[in-house]
C-alpha positions in Angstrom: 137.6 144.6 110.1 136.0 142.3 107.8 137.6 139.3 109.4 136.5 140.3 112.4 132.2 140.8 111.1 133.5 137.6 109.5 134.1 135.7 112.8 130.9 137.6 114.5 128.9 136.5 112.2 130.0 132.8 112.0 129.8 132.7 115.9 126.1 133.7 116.0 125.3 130.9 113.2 126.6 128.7 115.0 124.8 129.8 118.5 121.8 129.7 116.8 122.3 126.1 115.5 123.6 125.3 119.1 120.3 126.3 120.2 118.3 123.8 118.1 117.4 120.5 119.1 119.2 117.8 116.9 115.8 117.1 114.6 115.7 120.5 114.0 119.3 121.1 113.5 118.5 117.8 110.6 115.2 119.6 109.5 117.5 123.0 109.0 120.1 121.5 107.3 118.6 119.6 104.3 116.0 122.2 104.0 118.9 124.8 102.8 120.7 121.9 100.9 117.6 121.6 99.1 117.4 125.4 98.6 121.1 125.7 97.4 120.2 122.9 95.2 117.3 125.2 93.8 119.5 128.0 93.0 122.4 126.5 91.4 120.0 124.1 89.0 117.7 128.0 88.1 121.2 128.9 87.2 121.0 129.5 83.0 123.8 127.4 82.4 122.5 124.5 84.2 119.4 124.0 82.2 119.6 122.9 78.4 115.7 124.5 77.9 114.0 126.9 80.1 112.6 125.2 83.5 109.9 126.5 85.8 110.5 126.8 89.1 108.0 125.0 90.9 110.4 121.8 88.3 113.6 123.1 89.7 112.4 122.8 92.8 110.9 119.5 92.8 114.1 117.9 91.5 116.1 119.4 93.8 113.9 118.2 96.5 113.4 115.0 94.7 117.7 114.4 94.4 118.1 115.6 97.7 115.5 113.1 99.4 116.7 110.5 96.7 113.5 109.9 95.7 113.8 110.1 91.8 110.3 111.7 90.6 110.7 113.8 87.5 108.3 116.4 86.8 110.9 117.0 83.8 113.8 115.2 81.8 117.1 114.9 83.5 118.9 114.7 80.6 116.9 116.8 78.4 116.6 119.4 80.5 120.0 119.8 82.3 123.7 120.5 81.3 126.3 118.4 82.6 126.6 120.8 85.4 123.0 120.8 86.6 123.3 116.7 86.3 126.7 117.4 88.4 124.5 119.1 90.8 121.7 116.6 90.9 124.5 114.3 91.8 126.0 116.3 94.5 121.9 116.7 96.1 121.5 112.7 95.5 125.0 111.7 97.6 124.3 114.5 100.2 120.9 113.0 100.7 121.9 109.3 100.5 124.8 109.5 103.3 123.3 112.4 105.4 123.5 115.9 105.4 126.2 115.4 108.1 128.5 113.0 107.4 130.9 114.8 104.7 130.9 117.9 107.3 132.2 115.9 110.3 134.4 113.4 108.2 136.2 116.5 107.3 136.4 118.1 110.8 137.5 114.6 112.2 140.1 114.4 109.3 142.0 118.1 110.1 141.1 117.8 114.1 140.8 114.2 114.8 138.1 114.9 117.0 134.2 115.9 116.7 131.8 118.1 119.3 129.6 117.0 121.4 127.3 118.7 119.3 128.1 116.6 116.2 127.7 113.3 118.1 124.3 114.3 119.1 122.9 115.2 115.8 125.0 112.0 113.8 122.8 109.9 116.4 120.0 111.4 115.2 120.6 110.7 111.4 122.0 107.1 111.9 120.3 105.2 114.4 123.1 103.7 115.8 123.5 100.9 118.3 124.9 101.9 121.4 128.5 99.7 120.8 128.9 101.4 118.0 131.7 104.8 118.2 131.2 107.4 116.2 134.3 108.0 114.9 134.5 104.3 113.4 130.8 104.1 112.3 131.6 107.4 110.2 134.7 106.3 108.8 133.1 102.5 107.6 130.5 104.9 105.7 132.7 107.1 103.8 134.8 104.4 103.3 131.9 101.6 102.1 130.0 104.4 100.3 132.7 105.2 98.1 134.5 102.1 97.5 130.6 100.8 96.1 130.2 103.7 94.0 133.6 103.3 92.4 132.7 99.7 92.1 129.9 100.6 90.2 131.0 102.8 88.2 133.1 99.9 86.8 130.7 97.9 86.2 128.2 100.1 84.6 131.4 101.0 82.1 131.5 97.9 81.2 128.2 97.6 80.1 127.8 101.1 78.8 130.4 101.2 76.5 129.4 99.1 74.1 126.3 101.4 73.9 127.6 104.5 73.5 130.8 106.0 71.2 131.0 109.3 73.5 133.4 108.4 76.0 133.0 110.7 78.2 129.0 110.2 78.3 129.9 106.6 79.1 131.8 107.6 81.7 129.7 110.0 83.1 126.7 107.8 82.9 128.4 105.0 84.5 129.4 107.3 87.3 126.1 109.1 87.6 124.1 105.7 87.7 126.4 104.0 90.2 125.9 107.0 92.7 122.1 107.3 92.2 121.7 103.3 92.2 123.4 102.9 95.5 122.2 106.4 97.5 118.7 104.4 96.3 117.8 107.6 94.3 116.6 106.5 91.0 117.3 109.4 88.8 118.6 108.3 85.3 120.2 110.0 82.8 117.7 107.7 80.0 114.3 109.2 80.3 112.6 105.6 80.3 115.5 104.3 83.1 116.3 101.1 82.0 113.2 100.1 80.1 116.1 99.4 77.2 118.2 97.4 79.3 115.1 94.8 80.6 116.7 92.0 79.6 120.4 92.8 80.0 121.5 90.3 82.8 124.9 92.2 84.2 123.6 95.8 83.9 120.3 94.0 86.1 122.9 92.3 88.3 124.9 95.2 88.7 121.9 97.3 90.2 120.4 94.5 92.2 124.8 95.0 93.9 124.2 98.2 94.6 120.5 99.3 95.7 120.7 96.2 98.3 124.2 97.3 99.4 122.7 100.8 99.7 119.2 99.7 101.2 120.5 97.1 103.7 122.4 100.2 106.0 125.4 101.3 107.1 124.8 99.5 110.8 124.4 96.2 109.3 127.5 96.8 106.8 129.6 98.3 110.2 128.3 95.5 112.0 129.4 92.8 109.4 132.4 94.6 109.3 133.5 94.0 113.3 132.4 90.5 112.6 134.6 89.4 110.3 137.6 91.0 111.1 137.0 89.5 114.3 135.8 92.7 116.7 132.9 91.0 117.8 132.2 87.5 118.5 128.5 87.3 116.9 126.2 89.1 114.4 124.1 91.5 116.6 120.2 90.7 116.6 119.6 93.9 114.5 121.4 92.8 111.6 119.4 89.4 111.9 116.0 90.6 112.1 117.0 93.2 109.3 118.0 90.7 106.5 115.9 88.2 107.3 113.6 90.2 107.3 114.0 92.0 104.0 115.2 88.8 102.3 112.0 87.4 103.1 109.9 89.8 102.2 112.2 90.4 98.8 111.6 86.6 97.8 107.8 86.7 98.4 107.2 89.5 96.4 109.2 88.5 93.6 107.6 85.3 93.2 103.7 87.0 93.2 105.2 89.6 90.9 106.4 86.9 88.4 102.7 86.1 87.4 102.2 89.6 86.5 99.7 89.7 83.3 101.4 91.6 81.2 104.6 89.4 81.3 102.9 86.6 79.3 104.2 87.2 75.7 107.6 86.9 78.1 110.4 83.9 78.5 110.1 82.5 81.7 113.6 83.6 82.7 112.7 87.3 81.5 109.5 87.3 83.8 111.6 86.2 87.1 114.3 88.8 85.6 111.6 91.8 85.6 110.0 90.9 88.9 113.3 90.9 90.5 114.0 94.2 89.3 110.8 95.7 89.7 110.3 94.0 93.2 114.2 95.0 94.4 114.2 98.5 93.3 110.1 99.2 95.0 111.6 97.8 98.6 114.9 99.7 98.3 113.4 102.5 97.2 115.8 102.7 94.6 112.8 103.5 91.7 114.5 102.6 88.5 111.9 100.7 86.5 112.7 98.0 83.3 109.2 97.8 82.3 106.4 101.0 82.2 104.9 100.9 85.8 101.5 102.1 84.3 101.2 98.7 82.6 100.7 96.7 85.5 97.3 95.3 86.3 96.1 96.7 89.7 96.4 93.8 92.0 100.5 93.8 91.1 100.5 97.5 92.2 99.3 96.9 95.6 102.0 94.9 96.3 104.8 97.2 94.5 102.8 100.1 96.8 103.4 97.4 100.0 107.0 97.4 99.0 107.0 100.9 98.6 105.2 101.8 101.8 107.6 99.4 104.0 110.7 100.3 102.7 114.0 98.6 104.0 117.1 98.9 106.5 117.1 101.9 109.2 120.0 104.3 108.9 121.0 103.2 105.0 120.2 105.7 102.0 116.7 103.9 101.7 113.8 105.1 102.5 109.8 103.7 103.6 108.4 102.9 106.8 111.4 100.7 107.2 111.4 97.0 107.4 112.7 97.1 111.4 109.0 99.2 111.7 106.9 96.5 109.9 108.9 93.4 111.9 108.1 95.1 115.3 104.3 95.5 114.2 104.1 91.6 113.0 105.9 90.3 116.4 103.2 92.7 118.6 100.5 90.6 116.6 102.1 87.6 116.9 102.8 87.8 120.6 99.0 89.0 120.8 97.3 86.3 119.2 99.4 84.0 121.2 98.6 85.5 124.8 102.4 86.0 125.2 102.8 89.1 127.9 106.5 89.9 126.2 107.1 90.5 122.6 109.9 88.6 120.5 111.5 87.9 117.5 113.9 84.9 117.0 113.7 83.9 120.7 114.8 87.4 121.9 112.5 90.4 123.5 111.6 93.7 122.0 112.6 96.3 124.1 109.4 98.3 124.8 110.9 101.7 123.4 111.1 100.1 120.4 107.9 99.1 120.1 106.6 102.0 121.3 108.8 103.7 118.5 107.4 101.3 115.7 104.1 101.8 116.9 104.4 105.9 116.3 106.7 105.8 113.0 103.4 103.6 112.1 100.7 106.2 113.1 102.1 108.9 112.0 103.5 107.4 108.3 100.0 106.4 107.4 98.4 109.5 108.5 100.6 111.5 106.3 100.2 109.2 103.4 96.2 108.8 103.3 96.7 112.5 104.1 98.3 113.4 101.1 96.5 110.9 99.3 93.5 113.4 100.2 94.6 116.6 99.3 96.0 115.1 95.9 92.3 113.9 95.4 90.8 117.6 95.5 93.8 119.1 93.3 94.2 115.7 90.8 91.7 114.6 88.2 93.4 110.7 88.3 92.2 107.4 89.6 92.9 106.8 93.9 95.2 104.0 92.5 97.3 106.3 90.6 97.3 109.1 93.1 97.8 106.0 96.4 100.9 104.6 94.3 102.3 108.5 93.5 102.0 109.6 97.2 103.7 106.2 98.6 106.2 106.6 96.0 107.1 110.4 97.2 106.9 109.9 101.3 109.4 106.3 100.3 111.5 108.3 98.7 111.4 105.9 95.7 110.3 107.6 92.2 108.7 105.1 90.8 105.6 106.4 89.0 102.8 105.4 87.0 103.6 108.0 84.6 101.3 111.1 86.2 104.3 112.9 87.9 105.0 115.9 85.4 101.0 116.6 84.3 100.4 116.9 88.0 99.5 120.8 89.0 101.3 123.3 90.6 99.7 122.7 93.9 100.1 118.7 93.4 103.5 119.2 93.1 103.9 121.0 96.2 102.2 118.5 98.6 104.9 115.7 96.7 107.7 118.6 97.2 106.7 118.5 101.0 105.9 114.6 101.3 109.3 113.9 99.9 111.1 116.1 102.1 109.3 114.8 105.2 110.1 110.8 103.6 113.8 112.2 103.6 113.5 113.1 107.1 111.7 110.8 108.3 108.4 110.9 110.5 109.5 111.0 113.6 112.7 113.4 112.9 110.2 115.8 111.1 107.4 116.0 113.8 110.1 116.5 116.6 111.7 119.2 114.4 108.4 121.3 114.0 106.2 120.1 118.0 109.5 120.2 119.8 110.7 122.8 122.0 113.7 124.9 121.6 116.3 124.5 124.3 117.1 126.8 127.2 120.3 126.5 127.3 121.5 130.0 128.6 125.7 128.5 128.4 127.0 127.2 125.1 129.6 125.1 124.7 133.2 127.0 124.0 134.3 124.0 122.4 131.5 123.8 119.7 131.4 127.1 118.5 135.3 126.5 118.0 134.8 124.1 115.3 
């Protein structure tokens, strides 16, 4: 009898999911990881101290969307199980909600639903050449393989820092996972302030947040290039890393003249501005220097980077740098009189403009949005509360230092801001305007799964 309630039940959850459209299915999803990850880190033995709940929420929603705001200390605050947690939220977030679900059905089945296809094309924007099956199976494969990587590396810097050696092993683990799902949380409540100068643990980050930030469609791609499956780079990957790159390198070099890097060696100040300009663009948000030192000309352009974000489908977050390339090719081709739209000799398809054009729209109206509402709940300077708001709807978590004196209600509009940056624009406004199908016959083979 209970197997068979059991099995009733399980086939209704999954008609209702059925029944969603593949944003909502998305929106649904991460919204109950977020509220699992609620629950477990309220739990007394995951908290060292006693934690509100509008804090226990925000980090969960903050590890989940990989952001990396702290309203509270990570380390101060949780046990090694609510930091295992944190870490579970950040590598569920970085990879999608999806991925680990259907990796495991297509590793006992060797085969996935046509309604998994559906909503794994929804979370990676994938290229049309590209099979699901193989895409999935390059990003558990790259993901991991990074991480341990990482791990490595960060051990080997670690260790001669701490005598615990399971801290150092924990932290290396915990940093390599958070540095390449782009997340930013740290186990040091000033990141790696202490490690500004250190040139492999800088190195080591730089590895990871780019490997993360560049995407899983440009690795895949790479991939079937050098092993020979395809005969040229695709034009996506191109535009992305040149893109970024560029971008990357500009950035850098205006950050180096940052004022408060005078009493600095030269090397140090290109060392800093790397870091700072590297971790704002892959929305990593681990800072070596305090953010709320900068002078407020060198904030703009960390909020640029912030606001523009990098690669499509990778653990970053932003606008997205495909987004910003598509708006500077419309102007372009404008101010030109051209009546087609290119980049690097090749045309835009039109539904990608038209999709840059909305992912636009609507990312800045949310931003200057929140931005607004902050301003009647917030007693701080529009800087502060611009460069907190871009920060949150990036998913980056790099602050200025206001995050955990915000109020209640402050927090909320981040909580909802981050969420919504995890989502992305366009997935979140499709989840909540669209309509729910009509479909009166389900699929047998889906609810089988």
């Amino acid at each position: 009898m209970p197997k068979t309630l059991f099995q009733t039940a399980r086939r209704q959850y999954l008609k209702f999911h059925l029944r969603l459209t593949p944003q909502q299915s998305i929106f649904f999803g991460f919204f109950m990881y977020m509220i699992l990850g609620w629950i477990f880190l309220s739990l007394p033995f995951a908290q060292k101290i006693p934690t509100s709940f509008i804090d226990t929420l925000f980090t969960s929603t903050s590890a989940l969307s990989t952001t990396g705001l702290a309203t509270v200390s990570t380390f101060d605050n949780y046990t090694f199980f609510g930091q295992l947690i944190l870490l579970i939220l950040i590598q569920i977030g970085g990879i999608g909600y999806m991925t680990f679900t259907t990796y495991i059905l297509l590793s006992t089945t060797k085969q996935i639903t046509h309604w998994h296809k559906k909503i794994l094309h929804n979370e990676f924007t994938m290229p049309r050449e590209f099979k699901v099956q193989d895409f999935l199976k390059s990003v558990i494969v790259f993901t991991f393989t990074i991480e341990i990587i990482g791990a490595i590396l960060f051990y080997c810097v670690f260790r001669v820092e701490h005598s615990d050696s399971f801290f150092t092993i924990w932290t290396s683990i915990f940093h390599s996972v958070s540095s390449f799902c782009t997340a930013g949380f740290s186990l040091y409540n000033d990141s790696f302030e202490g490690y500004a100068t250190n040139s492999l643990l800088n190195a080591i980050v730089f590895f990871l947040t780019i490997s993360g930030a560049l995407g899983f469609i440009v690795v895949t791609d790479l991939w079937y290039f050098f092993t020979k499956k395809t005969k040229e780079i695709s034009f996506t990957t191109k535009m992305i890393t040149y893109s970024f790159f560029s971008v990357l390198f500009l950035a850098t070099i205006i950050n180096y003249f940052e004022p408060s890097f005078k009493n600095r060696t030269h090397f140090e100040q290109l060392q800093i501005a790397l870091f700072t300009s590297v971790n704002s663009m892959t929305t990593a948000g681990f800072n070596s220097v305090n953010i709320g030192t900068y002078s407020l000309g060198f904030l703009l352009v960390i909020i640029f980077l912030m606001y523009v974000g990098a690669a499509p489908s990778s653990t970053a977050g932003g606008m997205k740098i495909t987004t910003l390339t598509a708006i500077v090719a419309i102007v372009k081709s404008k101010l030109r009189n051209q009546s087609k739209v290119t980049y690097f000799g090749k045309t835009i398809p039109i539904d990608r403009l038209e999709m840059a054009i909305s992912i636009f729209i609507f990312y800045t109206a949310i931003l200057f949005l929140s931005v607004f509402l902050l301003s009647f709940t917030e007693n701080y300077a529009f800087e502060a509360l611009l460069f907190e708001v871009t920060s949150a709807i990036g998913t980056v978590g790099l602050s200025t230092g206001i995050t955990g004196d915000l109020s209640v209600f402050g927090k909320i509009i981040l909580i909802c801001i981050m969420f919504i940056g995890r989502l992305g624009v366009i997935t979140f406004g499709l989840a909540i305007l669209s309509r729910k199908r009509n479909d009166k016959i389900v699929d047998e083979s889906d609810l089988a799964t």
